[in-house]
C-alpha positions as CSV (number, residue, x, y, z in Angstrom):
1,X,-7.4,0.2,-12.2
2,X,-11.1,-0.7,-11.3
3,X,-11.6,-3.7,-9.5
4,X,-15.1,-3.6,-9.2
5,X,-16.9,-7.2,-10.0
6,X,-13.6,-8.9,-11.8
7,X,-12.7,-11.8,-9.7
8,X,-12.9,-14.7,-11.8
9,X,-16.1,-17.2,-11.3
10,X,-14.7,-20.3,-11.8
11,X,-10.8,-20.6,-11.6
12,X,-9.0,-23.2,-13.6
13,X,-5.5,-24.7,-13.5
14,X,-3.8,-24.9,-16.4
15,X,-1.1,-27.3,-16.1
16,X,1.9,-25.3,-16.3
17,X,0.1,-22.2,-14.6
18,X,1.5,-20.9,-11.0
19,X,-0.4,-18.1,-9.1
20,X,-0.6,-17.1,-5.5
21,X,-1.0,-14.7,-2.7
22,X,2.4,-12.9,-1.8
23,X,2.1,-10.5,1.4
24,X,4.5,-7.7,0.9
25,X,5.4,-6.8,4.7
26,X,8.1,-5.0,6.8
27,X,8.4,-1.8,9.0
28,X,6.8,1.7,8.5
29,X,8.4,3.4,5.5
30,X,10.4,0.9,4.2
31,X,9.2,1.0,0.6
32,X,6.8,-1.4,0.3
33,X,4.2,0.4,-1.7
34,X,7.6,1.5,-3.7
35,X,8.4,-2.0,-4.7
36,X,4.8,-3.0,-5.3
37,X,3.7,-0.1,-8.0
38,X,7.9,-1.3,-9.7
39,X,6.6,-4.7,-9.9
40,X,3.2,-4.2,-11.7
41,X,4.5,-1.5,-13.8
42,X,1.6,1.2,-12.8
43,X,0.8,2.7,-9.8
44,X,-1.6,1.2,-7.2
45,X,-0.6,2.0,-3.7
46,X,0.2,5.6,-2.7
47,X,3.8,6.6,-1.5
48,X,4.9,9.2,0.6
49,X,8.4,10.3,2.3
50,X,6.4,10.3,5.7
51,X,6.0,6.8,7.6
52,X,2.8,4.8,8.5
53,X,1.2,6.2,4.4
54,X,-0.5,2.7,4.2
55,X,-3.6,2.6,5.9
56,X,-5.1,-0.9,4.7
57,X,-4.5,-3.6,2.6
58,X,-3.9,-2.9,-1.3
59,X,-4.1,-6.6,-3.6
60,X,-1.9,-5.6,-6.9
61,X,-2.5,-8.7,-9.3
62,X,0.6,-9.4,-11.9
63,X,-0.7,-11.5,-14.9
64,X,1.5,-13.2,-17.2
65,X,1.2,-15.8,-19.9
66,X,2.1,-18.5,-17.7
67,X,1.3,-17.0,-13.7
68,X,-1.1,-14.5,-11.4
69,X,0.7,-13.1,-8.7
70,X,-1.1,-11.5,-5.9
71,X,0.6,-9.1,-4.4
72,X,-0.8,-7.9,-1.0
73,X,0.8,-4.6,0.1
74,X,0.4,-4.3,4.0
75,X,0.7,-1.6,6.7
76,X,4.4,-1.1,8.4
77,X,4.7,-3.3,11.5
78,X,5.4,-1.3,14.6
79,X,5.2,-1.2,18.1
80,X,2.7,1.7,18.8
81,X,-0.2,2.8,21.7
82,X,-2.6,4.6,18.9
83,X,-5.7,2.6,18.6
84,X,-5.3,3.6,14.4
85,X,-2.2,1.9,14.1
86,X,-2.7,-1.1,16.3
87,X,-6.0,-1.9,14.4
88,X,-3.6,-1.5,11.1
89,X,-0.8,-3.9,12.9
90,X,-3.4,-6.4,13.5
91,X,-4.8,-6.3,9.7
92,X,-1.1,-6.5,8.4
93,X,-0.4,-9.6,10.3
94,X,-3.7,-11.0,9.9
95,X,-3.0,-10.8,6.0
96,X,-0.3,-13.7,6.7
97,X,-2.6,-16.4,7.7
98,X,-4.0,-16.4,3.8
99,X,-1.2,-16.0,1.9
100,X,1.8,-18.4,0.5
101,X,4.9,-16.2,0.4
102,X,6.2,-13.0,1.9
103,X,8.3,-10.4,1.1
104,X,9.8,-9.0,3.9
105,X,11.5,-5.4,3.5
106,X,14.1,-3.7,4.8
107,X,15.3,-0.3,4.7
108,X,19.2,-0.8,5.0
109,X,20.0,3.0,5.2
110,X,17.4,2.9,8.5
111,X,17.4,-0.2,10.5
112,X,15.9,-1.2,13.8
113,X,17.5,-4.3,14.6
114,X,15.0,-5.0,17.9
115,X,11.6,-4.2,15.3
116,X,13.2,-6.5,12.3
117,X,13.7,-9.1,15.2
118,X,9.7,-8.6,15.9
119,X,8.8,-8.8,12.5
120,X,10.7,-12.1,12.3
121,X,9.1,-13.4,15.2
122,X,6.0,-12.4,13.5
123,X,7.2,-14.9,10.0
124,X,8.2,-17.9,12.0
125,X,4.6,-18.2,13.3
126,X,3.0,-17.5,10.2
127,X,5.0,-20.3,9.2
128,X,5.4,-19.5,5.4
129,X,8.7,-19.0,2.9
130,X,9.6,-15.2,3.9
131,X,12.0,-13.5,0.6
132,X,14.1,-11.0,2.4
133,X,14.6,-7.9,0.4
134,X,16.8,-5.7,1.2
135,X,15.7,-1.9,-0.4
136,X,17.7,1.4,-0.6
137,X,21.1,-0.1,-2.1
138,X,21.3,2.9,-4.0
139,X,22.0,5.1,-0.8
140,X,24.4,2.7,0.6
141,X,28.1,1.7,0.1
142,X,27.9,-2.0,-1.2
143,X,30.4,-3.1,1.2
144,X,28.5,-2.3,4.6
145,X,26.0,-4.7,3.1
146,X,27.6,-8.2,3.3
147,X,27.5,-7.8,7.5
148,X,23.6,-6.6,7.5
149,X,23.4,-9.7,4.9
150,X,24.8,-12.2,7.5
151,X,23.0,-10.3,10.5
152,X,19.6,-11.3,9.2
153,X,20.4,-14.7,7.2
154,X,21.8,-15.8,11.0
155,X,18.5,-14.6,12.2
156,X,16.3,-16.4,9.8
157,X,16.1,-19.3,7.3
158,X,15.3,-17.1,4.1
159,X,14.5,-18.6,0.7
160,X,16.3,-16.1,-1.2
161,X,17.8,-12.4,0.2
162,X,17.8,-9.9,-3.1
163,X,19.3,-6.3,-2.5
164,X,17.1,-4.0,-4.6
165,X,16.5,-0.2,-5.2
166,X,12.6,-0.2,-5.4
167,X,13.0,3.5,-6.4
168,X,15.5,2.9,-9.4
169,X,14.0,-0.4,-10.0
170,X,17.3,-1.8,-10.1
171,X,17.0,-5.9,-8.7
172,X,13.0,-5.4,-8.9
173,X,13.2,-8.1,-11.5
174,X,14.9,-10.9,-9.5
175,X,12.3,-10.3,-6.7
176,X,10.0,-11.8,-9.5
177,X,12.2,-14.5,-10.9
178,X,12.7,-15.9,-6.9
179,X,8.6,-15.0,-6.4
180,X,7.6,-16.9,-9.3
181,X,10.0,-20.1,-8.4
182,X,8.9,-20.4,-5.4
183,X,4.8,-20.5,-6.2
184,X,3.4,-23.6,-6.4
185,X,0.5,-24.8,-9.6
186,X,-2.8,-22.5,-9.1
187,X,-5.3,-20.8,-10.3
188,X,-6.4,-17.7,-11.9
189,X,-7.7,-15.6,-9.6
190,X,-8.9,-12.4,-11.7
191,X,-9.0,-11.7,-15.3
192,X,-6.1,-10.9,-16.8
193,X,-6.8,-7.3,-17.5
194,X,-7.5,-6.2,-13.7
195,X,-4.5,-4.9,-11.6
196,X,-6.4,-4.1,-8.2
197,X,-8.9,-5.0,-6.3
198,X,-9.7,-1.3,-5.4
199,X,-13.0,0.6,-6.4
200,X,-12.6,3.9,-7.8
201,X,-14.2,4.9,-4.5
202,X,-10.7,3.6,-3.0
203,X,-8.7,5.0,-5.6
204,X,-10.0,8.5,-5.1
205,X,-9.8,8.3,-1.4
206,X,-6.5,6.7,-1.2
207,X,-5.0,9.6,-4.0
208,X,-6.4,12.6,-2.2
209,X,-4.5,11.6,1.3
210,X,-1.4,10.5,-0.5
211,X,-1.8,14.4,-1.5
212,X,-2.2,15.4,1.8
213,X,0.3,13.8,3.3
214,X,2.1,15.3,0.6
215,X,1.7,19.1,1.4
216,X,0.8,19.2,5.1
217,X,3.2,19.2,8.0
218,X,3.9,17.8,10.6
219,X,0.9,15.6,12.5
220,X,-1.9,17.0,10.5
221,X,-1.6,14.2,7.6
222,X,-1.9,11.6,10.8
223,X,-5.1,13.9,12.1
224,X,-6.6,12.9,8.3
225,X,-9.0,10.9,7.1
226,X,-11.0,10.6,3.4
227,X,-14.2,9.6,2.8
228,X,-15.7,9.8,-0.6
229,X,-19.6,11.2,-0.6
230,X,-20.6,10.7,-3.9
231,X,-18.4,9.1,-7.4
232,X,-20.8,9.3,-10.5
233,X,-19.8,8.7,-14.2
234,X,-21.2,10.9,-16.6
235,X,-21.2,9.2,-20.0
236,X,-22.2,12.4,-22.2
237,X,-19.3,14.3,-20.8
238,X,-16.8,11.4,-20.4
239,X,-16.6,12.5,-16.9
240,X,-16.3,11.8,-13.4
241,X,-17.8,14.0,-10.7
242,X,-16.4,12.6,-7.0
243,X,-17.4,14.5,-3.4
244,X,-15.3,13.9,-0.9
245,X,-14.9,14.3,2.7
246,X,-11.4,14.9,4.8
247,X,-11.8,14.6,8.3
248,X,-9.9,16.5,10.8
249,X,-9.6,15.3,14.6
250,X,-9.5,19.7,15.7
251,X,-11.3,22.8,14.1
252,X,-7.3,24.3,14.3
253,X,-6.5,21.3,11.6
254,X,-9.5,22.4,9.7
255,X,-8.3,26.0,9.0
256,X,-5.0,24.4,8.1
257,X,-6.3,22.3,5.6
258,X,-8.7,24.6,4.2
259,X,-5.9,27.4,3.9
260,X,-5.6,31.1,3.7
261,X,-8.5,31.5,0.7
262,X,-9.1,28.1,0.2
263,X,-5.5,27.7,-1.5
264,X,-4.2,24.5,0.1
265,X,-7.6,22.7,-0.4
266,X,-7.8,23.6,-3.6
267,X,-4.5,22.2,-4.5
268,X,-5.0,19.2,-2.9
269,X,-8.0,19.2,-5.1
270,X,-6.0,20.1,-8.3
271,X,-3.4,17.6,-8.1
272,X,-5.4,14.7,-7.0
273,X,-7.7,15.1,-10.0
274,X,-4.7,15.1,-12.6
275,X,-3.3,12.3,-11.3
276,X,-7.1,10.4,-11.2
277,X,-7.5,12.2,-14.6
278,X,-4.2,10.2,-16.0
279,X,-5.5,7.0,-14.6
280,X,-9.2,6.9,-15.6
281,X,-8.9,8.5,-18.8
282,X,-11.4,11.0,-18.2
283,X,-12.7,14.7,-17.0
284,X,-12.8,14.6,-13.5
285,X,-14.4,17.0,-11.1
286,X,-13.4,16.5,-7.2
287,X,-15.6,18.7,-4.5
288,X,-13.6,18.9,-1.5
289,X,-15.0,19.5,2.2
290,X,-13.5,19.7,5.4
291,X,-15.6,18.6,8.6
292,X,-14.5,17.7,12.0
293,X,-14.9,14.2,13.9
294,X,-13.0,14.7,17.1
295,X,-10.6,12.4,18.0
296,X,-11.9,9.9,15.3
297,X,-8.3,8.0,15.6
298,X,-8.9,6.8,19.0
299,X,-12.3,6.2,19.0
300,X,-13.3,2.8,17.7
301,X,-17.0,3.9,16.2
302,X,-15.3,6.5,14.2
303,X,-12.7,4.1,12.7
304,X,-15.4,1.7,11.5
305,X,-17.6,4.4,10.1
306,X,-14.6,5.5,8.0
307,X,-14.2,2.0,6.8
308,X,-10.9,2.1,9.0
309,X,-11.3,-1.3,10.9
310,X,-14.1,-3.9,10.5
């Protein structure tokens, strides 16, 4: 999963080969980090039950004989006042001045008409061929789904609408066949091994809040932030030795992170190094602190010194 150093120098264009950058972009919650790790086969992008999980954007690259897809996973579009999210709107819709084709993702068991009609608003001035996919079939009765179906192709000119269940991975497949026809000749971008653009810095970061927002209630995951310290390899011991720090906006969120004997830290700690442990291949060792920046989600300096906004 390290991306470290492995775009390609010098890309070349084999005659048949197609390859391009696909933005993968819809409201908070959706699934679209769901229907990103289904279509590169391994997980890249944390998912959560809890909205607003995705923080920035994750590149997952698909390599075939023939293609390199670049999938670009994106925060969930929303109307919001936080200074947080409206840095993390503004990256999601800057990420569709670059790319050539977008998925655009709908919950269909939780709609917002008025924010799907923003997001659309959004495509037509990026200006690019917009796949609508329409996720969570599984949850719905198939025939409440040919009036949503209309509803949107009436709103915009889509190239293709698929009905999917990211989860179950049933329709994942067509999003693929309808990507892939609609790339043009390019490049290849990265080598063919490489799946991410992320660090293992990123990685580490991205799967201890996935676990936080996993076990803690409420705001507190919002309140969270990960920075990692220190990430060293050691080769004798085939292992990796990572300290991180979780910040925490009040000292009341630091005793509830922390826990009554250090228990909840330490299972944040515990399953965040089995997963890493699954990934990497190796021994890993996680240090876990807990400090407190106050109020680091409104304040601009702290977002940029946690690598939050540029």
């Amino acid at each position: 999963m390290d991306g470290e150093s492995n775009r390609s120098d010098k890309p070349h264009i084999p005659e048949d080969f197609r390859s391009g950058f696909v933005a993968i972009v819809g409201a908070p919650n959706v699934g679209k980090s769901t229907l990103l790790n289904q279509l590169l086969g391994e997980k890249v992008a944390i998912t959560t039950p809890k909205p607003q999980t995705t923080r920035r954007q994750i590149r997952g690259i698909l390599t075939g004989d023939n293609f390199q897809i670049v999938f670009v996973d994106t925060p969930g579009i929303h109307q919001s006042q936080k200074l947080l999210n409206r840095m993390l709107i503004r990256w999601a819709t800057q990420a569709l001045e670059d790319i050539d084709l977008i998925l655009f993702v709908v919950d269909v068991t939780r709609r917002n008409r008025p924010g799907e009609m923003a997001i659309l608003d959004l495509l037509r001035q990026a200006g690019k061929p917009v796949i609508l996919v329409l996720n969570k079939i599984d949850r719905m009765a198939k025939a409440n789904l040919l009036p949503m179906i209309n509803d949107l192709k009436s709103a915009y000119p889509f190239e293709a609408v698929i009905p999917i269940s990211a989860l179950y991975r049933d329709g994942v497949d067509r999003v693929l066949e309808e990507t892939l026809r609609l790339l043009s000749q390019g490049p290849q971008y990265y080598d063919a091994t490489v799946i991410t653009d992320q660090s293992k810095k990123d990685v580490a970061e991205e799967l201890i809040r996935e676990k936080i927002f996993l076990l803690a209630e409420q705001e507190v995951p919002y309140s969270t932030a990960v920075s990692i310290d220190e990430l060293k390899y050691d080769p004798d011991r085939n292992l990796i030795r990572i300290n991180a720090i979780i910040f925490v906006e009040r000292p009341s969120q630091k005793g509830i992170i922390i826990g009554k004997g250090g228990k909840f830290i330490k299972k944040i700690g515990s399953l965040a190094r089995k997963e890493l442990e699954e990934i990497w291949g190796c021994k890993v060792f996680i240090n876990l602190w807990v400090k407190v920046l106050k109020d680091w989600s409104k304040d601009g300096k702290a977002l940029k010194k946690l690598g939050l906004v540029s």
